[in-house]
C-alpha positions in Angstrom: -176.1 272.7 44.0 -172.5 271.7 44.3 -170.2 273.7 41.6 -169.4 271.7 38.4 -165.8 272.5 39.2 -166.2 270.6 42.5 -168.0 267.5 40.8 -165.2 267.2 37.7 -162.6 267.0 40.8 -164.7 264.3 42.3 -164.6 262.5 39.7 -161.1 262.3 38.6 -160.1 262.0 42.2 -162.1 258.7 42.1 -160.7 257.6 39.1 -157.2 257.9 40.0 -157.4 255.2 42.6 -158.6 252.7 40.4 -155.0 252.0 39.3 -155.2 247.8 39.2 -155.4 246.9 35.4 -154.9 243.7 33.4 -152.8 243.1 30.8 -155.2 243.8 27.9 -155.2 247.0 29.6 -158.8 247.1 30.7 -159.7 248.2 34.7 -159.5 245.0 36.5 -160.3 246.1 40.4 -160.1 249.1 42.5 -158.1 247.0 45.4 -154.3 246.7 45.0 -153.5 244.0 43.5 -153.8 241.2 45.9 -153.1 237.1 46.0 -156.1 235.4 44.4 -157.3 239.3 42.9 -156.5 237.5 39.4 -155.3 240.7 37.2 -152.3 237.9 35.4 -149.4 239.2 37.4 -146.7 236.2 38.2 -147.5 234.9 41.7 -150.8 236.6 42.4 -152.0 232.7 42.0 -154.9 233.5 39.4 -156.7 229.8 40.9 -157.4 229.0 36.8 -156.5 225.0 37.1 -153.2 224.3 36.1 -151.8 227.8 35.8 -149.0 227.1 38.3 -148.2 230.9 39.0 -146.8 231.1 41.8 -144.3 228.5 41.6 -144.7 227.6 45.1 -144.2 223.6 45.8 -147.4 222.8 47.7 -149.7 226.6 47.5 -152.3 223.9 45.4 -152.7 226.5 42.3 -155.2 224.6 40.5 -158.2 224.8 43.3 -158.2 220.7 43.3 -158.3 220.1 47.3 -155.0 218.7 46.6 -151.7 219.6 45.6 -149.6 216.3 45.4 -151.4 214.9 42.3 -148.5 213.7 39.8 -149.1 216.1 37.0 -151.5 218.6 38.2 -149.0 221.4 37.7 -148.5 222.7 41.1 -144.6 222.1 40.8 -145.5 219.7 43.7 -144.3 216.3 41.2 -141.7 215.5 43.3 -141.0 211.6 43.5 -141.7 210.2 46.9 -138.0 208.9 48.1 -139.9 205.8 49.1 -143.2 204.3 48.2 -145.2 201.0 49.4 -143.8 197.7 48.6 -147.5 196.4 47.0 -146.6 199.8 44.6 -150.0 201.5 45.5 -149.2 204.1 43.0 -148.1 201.6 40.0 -147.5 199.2 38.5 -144.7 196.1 39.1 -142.3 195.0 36.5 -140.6 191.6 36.0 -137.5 191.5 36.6 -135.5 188.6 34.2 -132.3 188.4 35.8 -130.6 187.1 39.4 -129.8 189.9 42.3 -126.6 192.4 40.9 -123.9 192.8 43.1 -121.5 195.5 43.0 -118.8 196.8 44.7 -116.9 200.3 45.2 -114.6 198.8 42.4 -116.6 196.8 40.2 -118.0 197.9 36.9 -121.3 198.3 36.8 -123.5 194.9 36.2 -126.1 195.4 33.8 -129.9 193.0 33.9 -133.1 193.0 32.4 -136.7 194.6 33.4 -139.9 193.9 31.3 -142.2 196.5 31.0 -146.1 195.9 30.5 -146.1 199.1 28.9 -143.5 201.7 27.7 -143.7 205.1 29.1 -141.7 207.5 31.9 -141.7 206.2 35.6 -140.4 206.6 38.7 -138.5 203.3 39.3 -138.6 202.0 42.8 -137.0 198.5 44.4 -135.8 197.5 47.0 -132.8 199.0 49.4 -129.3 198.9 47.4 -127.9 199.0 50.9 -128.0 196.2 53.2 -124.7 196.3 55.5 -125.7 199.2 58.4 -123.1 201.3 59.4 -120.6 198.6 58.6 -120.1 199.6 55.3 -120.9 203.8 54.3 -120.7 204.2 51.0 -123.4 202.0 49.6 -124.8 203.9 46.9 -125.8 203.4 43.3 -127.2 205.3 40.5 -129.1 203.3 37.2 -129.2 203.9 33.7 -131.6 202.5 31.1 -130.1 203.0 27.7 -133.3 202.7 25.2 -133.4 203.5 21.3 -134.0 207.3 21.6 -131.3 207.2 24.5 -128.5 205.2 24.2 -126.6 206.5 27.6 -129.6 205.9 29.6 -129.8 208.8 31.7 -132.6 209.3 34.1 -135.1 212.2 33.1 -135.1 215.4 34.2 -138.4 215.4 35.2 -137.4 213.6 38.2 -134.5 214.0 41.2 -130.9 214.9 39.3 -128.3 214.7 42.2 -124.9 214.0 40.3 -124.4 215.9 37.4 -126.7 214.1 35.0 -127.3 211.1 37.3 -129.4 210.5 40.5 -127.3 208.4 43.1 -129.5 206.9 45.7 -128.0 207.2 48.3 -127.1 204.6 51.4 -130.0 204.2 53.5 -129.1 202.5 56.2 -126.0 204.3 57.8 -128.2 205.6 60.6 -131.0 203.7 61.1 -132.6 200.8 59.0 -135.3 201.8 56.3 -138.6 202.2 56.4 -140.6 198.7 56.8 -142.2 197.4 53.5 -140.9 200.4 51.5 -139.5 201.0 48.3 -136.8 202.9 47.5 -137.0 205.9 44.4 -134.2 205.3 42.0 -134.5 207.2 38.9 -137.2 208.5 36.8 -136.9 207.0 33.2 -138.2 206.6 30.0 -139.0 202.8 29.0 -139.9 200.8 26.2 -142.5 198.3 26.5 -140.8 194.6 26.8 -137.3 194.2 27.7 -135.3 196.8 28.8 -131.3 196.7 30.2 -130.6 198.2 33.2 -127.1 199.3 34.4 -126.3 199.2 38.2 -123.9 201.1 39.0 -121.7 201.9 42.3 -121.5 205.5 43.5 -117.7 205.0 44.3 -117.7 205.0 40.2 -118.4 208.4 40.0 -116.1 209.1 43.3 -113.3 207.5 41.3 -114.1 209.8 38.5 -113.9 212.9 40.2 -117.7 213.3 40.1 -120.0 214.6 43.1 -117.2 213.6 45.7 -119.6 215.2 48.0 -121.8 211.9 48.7 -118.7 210.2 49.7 -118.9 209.0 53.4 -115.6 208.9 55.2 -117.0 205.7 57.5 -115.5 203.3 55.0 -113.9 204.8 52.4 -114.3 204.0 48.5 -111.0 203.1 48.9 -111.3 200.3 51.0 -113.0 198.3 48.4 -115.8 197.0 51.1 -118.8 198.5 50.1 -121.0 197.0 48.2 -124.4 197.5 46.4 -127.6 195.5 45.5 -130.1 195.9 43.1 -132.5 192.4 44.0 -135.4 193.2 41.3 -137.6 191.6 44.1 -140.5 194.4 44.2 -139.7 196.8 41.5 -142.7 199.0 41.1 -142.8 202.1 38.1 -144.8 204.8 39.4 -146.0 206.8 35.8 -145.2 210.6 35.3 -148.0 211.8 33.9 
């Protein structure tokens, strides 16, 4: 018979492995704690949908199959810099007014875009550049001053490259852009039915001492050459859900 003394030592010898607990305090597992173990510690990746744990762009949290859903809370809801021309992923818009043209020293030219239905999107049209390397610095940023937001700002919730604003940048300085694309220019909130759009040159913010950066020393701000378009010929709104 082995010695009670012997068994008691057993015993608490066994339970001092078990050191894995969760955060009620109650024994969770006798493994260390592990990826996928699920004992609630940030970036074990607990694979409950949606918990988003890990904060790892692409790691799929939420068990799906797939981690570039738009909303499924991977931290994965990054806008695509382009997107099909037939907008696959949205919706098109009608754009009300003639092709905007600006350059390095213009103001900004405002139009119209009316919305089926109000909401936040990724806005996508085509290329603002158009002049190869001939001209460098063809890049714009939008704003869509609504009700609630009279600035115009693009969200957060999408790309934020200067300060507050997302330039898209020139697309063409190297290479021409992808065939029947799209290119991402600003996640904002609309309203449904007409909304203003300002189209702005980057070398507006260069003048202003703002993300100086972007600026391309091919041809200059300066020179006055570069300029922008925003055609409204295939703008597609890609929701954020």
């Amino acid at each position: 018979m082995v010695p009670r003394i012997l068994l008691i030592a057993s015993l608490v010898a066994l339970g001092a492995c078990s050191t894995d607990t969760k955060e009620d305090g109650t024994l969770a597992t006798d493994a260390p704690t592990t990826t996928g173990d699920d004992d609630d510690t940030t970036g074990d990746d607990d694979d409950t949908t949606g918990d988003d744990d890990d904060d790892t762009l692409g790691d799929d949290d939420d068990d799906t199959g797939m981690d570039t859903a738009v909303g499924d809370d991977d931290d994965d809801d990054i806008p695509e810099p382009w997107e099909g021309r037939d907008c696959p992923n949205g919706q098109f818009a009608t754009w009300l007014s003639g092709e905007l043209i600006v350059f390095s020293d213009d103001p900004p030219a405002v139009g119209t875009l009316e919305v089926p239905l109000g909401g936040l999107y990724n806005l996508y049209d085509v290329a603002v550049a158009e002049s190869g390397p001939g001209q460098t610095n063809e890049s714009a940023f939008l704003r869509v001053p609504t009700s609630s937001d009279p600035v115009g700002l693009p969200s957060p919730l999408g790309l934020i490259n200067c300060d507050d604003d997302y330039v898209a940048l020139d697309s063409d300085n190297v290479a021409p852009p992808p065939a029947g694309g799209v290119q991402y220019l600003g996640t904002f909130l609309f309203e449904t039915g007409p909304n203003s759009v300002e189209f702005h040159h980057y070398c507006e913010a260069y003048f202003a001492g703002r993300c100086t950066g972007m600026h391309d020393p091919g041809t200059t701000c300066e020179t006055g050459i570069n300029s922008v378009h925003f055609t409204g010929a295939a703008v597609c709104l890609v929701p954020v859900l």
